[in-house]
N, C-alpha and C positions, 0 to 999 in steps of 0.2 A: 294373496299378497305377493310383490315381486320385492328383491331386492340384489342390492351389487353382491355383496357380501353377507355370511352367516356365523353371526358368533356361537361357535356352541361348546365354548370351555368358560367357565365363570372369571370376570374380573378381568383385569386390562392388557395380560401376556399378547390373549389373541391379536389386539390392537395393532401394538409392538411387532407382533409376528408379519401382521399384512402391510407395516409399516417396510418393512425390513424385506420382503420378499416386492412390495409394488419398488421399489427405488433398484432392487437387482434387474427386476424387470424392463425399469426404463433403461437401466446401462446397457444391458443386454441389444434395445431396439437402438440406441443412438450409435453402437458402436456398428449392429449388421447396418443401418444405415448409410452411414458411412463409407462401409466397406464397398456396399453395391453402389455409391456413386462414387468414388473412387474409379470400379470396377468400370463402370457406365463410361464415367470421362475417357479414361484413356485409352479402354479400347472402342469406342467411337469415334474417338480423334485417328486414333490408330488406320478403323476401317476407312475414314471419309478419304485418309491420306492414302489410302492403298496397300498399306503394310502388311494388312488380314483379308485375307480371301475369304468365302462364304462357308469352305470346309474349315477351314481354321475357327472362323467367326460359330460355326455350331457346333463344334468341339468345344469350346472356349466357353459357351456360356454355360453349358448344364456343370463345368468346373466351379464358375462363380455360385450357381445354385449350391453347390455341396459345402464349399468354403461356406457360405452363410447358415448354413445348416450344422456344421463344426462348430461355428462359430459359438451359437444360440446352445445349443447340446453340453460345450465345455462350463460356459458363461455358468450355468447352476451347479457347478460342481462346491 
């Protein structure tokens, strides 16, 4: 048998608990969302306008990779 989730403490804590961790989780995705189009807009507007070179432009993104990854890492503290 498969399922999403597995209760295995009796009575309705665990509920509570996946209650309380799936909505951190959605904050967590809405907020790196965000951040990466954010990210997206203005340094694409940036490059189409000339402003970033292709050394700049691949410097630049594996930066935004980390930021989201800071991001995600702090979010469950």
């Amino acid at each position: 048998r498969v399922a999403d989730i597995y209760l295995i403490k009796p009575g309705l804590q665990s509920i509570e608990d996946f209650l309380i961790i799936s909505a951190k989780a959605r904050s967590i995705l809405h907020r790196n969302f965000m951040i990466a189009l954010t990210y997206n807009v203005v340094a694409g507007t940036c490059a189409l306008m000339g402003f970033i070179n292709p050394l700049a432009a691949a410097i630049l993104m594996p930066l935004s990779s980390l930021a989201l990854l800071i991001s995600t890492l702090g979010g469950w503290k």
